[in-house]
KEKE-3310 file (N, C-alpha, C; in steps of 0.2 Angstrom, whole numbers, plus 5000, padded with zeros to 4 digits):
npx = (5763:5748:5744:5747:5740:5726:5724:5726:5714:5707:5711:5706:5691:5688:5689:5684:5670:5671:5674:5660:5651:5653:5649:5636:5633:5637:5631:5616:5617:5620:5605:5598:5600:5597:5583:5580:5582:5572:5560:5562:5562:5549:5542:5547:5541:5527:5524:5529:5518:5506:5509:5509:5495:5488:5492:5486:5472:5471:5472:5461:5451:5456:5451:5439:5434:5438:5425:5428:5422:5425:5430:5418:5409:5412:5411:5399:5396:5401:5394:5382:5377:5377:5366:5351:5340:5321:5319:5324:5336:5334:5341:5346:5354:5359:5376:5378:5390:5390:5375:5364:5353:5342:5334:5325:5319:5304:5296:5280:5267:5260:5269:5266:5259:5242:5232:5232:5238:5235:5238:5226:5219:5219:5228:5227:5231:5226:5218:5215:5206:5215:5211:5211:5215:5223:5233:5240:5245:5256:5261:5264:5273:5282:5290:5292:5303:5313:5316:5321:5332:5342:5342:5349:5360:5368:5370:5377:5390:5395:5403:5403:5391:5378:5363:5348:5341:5326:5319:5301:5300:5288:5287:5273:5271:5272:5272:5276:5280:5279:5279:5283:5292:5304:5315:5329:5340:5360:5357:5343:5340:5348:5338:5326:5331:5327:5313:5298:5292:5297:5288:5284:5294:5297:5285:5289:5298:5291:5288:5280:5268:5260:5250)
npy = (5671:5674:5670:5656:5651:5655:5644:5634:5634:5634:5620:5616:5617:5610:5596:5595:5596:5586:5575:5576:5575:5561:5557:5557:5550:5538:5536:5535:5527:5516:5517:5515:5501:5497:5498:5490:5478:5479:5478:5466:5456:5460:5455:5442:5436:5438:5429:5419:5418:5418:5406:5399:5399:5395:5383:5376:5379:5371:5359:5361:5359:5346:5340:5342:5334:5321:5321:5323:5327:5337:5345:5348:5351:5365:5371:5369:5379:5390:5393:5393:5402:5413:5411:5421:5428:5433:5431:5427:5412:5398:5380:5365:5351:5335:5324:5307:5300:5301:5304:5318:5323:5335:5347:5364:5378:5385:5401:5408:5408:5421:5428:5432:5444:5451:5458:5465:5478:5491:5504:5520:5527:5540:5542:5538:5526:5508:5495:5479:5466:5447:5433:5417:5406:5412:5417:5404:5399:5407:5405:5390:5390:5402:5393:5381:5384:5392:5379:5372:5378:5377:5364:5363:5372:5365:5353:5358:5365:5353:5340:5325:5324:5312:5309:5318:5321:5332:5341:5353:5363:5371:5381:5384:5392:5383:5370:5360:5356:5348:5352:5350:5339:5329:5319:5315:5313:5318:5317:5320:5331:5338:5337:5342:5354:5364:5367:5375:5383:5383:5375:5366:5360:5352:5344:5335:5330:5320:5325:5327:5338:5350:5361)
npz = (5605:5609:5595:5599:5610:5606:5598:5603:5613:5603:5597:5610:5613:5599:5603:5617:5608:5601:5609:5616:5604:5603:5614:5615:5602:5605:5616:5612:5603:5614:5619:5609:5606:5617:5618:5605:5610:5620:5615:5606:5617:5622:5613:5611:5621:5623:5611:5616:5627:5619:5612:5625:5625:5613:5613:5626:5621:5612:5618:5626:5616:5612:5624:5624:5613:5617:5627:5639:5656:5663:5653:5644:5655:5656:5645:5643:5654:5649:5640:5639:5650:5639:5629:5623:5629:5633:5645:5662:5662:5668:5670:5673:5673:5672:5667:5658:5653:5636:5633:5639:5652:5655:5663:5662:5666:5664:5657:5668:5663:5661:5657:5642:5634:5638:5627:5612:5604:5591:5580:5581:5568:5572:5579:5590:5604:5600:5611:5611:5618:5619:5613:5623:5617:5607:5616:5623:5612:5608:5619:5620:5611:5614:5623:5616:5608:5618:5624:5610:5608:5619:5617:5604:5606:5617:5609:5597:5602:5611:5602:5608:5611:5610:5613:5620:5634:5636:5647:5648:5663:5673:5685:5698:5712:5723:5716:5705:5688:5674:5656:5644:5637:5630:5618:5609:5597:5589:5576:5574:5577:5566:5556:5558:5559:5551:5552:5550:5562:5579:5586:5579:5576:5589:5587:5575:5580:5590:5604:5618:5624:5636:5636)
capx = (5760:5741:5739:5747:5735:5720:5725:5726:5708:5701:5709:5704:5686:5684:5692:5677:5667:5672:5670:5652:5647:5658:5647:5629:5632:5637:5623:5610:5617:5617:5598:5594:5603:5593:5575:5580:5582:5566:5555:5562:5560:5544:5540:5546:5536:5521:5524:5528:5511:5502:5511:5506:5489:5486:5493:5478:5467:5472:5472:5455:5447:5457:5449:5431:5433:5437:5422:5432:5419:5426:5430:5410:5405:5416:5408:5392:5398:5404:5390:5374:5373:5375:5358:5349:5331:5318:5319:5329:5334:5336:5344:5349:5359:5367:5378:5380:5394:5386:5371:5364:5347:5341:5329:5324:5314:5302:5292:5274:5261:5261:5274:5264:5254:5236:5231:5238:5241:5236:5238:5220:5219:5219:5237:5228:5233:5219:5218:5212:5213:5216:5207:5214:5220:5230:5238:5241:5247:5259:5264:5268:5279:5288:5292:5295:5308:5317:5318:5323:5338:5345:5346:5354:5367:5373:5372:5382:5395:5398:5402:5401:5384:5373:5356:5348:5333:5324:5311:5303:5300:5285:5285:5268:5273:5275:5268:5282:5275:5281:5276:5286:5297:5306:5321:5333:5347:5358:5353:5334:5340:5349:5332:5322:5334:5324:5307:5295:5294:5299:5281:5283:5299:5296:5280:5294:5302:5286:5287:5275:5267:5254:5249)
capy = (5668:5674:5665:5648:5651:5655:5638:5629:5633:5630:5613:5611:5615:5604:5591:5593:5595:5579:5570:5579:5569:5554:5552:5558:5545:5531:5536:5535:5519:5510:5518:5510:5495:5494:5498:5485:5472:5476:5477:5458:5453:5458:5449:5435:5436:5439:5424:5414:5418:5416:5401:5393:5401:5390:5374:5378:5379:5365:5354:5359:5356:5338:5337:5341:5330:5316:5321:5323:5327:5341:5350:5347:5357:5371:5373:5372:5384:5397:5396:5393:5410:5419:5412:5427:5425:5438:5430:5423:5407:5392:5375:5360:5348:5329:5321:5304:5300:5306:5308:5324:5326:5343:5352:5371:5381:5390:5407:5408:5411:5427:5433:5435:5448:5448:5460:5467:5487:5495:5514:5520:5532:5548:5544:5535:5517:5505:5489:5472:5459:5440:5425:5412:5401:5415:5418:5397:5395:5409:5403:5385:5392:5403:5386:5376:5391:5389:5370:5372:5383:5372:5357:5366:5374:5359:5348:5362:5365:5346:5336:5319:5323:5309:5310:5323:5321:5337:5342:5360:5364:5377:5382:5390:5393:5375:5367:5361:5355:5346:5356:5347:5332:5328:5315:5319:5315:5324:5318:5320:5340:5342:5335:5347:5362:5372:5368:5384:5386:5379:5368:5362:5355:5348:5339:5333:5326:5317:5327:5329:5344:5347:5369)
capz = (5611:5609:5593:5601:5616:5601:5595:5610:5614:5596:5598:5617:5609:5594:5606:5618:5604:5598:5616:5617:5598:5602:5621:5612:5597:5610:5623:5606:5599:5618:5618:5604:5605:5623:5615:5601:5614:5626:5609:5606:5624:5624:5606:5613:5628:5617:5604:5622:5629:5611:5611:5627:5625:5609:5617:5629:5619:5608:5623:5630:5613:5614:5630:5623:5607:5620:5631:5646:5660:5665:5648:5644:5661:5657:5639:5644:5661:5644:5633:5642:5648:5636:5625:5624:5632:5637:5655:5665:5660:5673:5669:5679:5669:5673:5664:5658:5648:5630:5637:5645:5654:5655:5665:5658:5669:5659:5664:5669:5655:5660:5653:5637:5637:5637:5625:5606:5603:5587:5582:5576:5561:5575:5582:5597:5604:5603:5614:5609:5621:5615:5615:5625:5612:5604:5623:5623:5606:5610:5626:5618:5604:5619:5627:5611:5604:5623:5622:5605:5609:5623:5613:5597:5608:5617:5602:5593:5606:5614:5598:5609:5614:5604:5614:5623:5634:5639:5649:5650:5667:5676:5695:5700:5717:5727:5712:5700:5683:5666:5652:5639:5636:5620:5617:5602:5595:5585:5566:5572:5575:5558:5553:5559:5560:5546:5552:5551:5569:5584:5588:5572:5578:5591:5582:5570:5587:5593:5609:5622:5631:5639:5636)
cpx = (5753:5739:5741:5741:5731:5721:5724:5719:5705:5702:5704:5696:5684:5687:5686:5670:5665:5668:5662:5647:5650:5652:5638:5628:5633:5631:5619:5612:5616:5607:5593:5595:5597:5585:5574:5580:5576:5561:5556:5562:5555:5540:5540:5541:5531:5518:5525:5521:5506:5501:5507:5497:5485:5486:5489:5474:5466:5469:5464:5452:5449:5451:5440:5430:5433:5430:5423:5426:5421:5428:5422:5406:5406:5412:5402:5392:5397:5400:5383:5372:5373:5370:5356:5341:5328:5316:5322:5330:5340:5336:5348:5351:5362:5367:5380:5384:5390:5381:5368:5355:5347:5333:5328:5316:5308:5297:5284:5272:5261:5264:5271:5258:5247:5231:5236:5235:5239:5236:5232:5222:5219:5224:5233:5228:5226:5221:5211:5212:5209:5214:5211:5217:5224:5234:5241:5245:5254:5264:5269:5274:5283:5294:5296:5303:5314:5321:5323:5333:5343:5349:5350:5361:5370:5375:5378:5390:5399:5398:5402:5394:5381:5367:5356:5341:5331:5318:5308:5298:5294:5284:5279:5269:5275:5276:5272:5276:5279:5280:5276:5291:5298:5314:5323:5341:5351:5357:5347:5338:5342:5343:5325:5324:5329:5315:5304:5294:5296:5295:5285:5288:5299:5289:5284:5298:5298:5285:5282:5274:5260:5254:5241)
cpy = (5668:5670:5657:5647:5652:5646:5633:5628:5631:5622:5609:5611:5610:5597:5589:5593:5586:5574:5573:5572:5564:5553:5551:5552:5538:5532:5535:5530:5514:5512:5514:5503:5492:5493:5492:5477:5471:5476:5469:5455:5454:5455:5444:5433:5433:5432:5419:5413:5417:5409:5394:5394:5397:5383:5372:5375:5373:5358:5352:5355:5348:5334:5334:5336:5322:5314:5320:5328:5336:5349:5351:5355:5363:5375:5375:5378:5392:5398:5398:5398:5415:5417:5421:5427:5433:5437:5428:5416:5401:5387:5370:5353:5341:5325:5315:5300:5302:5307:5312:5323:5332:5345:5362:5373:5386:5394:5404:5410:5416:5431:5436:5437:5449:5454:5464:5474:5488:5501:5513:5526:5541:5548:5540:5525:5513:5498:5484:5467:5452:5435:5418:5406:5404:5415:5410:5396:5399:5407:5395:5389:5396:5398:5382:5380:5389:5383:5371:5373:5380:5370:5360:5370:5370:5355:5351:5361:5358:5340:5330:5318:5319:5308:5314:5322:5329:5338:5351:5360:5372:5378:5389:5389:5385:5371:5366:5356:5354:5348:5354:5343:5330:5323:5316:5315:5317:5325:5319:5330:5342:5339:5338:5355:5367:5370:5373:5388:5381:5372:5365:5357:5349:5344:5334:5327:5320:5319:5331:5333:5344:5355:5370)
cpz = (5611:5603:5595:5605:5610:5601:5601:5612:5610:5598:5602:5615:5603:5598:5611:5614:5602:5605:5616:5611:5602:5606:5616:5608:5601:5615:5617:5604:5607:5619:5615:5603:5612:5622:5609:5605:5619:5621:5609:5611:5625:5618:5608:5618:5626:5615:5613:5627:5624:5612:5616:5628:5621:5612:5623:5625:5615:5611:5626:5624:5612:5616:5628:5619:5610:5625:5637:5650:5661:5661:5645:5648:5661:5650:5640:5649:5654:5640:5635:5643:5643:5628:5627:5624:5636:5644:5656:5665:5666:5670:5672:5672:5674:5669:5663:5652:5639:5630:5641:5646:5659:5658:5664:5661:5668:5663:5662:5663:5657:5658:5646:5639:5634:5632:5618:5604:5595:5586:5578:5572:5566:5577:5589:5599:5605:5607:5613:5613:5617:5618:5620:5623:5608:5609:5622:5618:5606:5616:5624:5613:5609:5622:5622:5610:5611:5623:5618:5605:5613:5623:5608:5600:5611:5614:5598:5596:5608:5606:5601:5610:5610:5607:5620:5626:5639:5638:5651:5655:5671:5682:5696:5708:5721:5719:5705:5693:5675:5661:5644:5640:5628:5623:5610:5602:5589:5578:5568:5572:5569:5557:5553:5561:5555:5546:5553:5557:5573:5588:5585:5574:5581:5591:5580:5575:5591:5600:5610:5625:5632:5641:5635)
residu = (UNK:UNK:UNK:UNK:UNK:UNK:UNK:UNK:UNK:UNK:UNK:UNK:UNK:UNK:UNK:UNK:UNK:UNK:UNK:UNK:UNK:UNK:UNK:UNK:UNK:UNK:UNK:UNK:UNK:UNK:UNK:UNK:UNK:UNK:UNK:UNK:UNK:UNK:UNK:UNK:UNK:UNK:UNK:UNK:UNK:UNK:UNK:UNK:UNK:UNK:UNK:UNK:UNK:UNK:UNK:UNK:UNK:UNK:UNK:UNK:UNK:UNK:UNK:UNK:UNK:UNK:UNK:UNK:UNK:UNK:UNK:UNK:UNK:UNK:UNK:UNK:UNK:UNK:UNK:UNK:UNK:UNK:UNK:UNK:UNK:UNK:UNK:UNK:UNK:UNK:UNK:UNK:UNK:UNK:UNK:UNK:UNK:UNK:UNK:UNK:UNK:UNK:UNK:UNK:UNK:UNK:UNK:UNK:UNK:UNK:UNK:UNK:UNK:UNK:UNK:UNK:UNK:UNK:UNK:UNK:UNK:UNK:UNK:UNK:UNK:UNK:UNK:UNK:UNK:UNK:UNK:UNK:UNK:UNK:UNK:UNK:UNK:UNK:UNK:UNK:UNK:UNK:UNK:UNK:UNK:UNK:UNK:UNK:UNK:UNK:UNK:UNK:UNK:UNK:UNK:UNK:UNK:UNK:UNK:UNK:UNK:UNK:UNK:UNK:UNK:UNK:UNK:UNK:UNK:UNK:UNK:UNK:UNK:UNK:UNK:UNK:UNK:UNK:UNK:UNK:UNK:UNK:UNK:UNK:UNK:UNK:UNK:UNK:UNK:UNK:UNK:UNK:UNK:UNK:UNK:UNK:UNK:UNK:UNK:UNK:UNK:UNK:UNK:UNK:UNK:UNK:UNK:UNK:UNK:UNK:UNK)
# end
């Protein structure tokens, strides 16, 4: 009788043994079997958000390549700020179907400074101030370089763009003021893209200022 009763309990142990694996290896395959489906449900997701993400993006550039009004304003909306200018750069813009005329607010002469720093031979700073044709000639090549930058990132960006007129713009208090004007279009800029400064450019442009 004790070793039937041994036996009985061994079995009834490797019986719950058994159910224990049996539930652990079926709880661990539905686990993985569920991690294997929300992996693929978020892949698809993924590749479905990729997907309509490119078909976007496909479309805008359609839109731009047609010069759809709206896809235009949005480029320029995305790129214009982020030129990289040491002042704050203001821009008023309207558009008429491939051409754009452009206003470009540009800063006071003052912004260049009236004097140029050397170190002397003792380690102290000397100061030299500037002729007033250095400050001016400075001051256009400020102006030109802005202009420049404008026209070559709208050009770049809007491939319907094919003329551009731009005027650079000074506000001394009431007193607004034309500084430059230039008209271009875009084989005159590959034509003076590698000129040695940006005057020079706008020379190569035939454009007017008045610095």
């Amino acid at each position: 009788v004790m070793l039937a009763a041994v036996g009985y309990l061994q079995y009834k142990l490797i019986r719950e043994r058994q159910y224990v694996l049996a539930k652990i290896e079926r709880d661990t395959r539905m686990e993985s079997e569920n991690k294997t489906r929300e992996q693929e449900e978020a892949i698809a997701l993924q590749r479905k958000l990729h997907d309509e993400a490119e078909e976007e993006r496909i479309e805008f550039y359609v839109r731009l390549l047609n010069g759809e009004l709206s896809a235009v304003v949005m480029t320029i909306d995305e790129f214009l700020p982020k030129l990289a200018m040491p002042f704050p750069l203001d821009v008023n813009m309207d558009l008429f179907g491939n051409v754009i005329q452009v206003k470009v607010w540009l800063p006071s002469k003052t912004i260049i400074p009236t004097e140029r720093t050397s170190l002397a031979e003792s380690g102290k700073i000397q100061y030299e101030k500037k002729e007033s044709s250095e400050i001016n000639k400075q001051y256009a090549e400020l102006c030109a370089a802005t202009l420049m930058q404008v026209c070559a990132l709208l050009f770049g960006r809007i491939p319907t763009l094919g003329k551009l007129y731009c005027n650079g713009m000074c506000r001394e208090g009431e007193k607004k003021e034309c500084l430059m004007a230039l008209n271009m279009e875009r084989a005159q800029l590959e034509r003076v893209a590698h000129s040695s400064t940006a005057l020079v450019a706008l020379q190569g442009l035939g454009a007017v200022y008045v610095l």
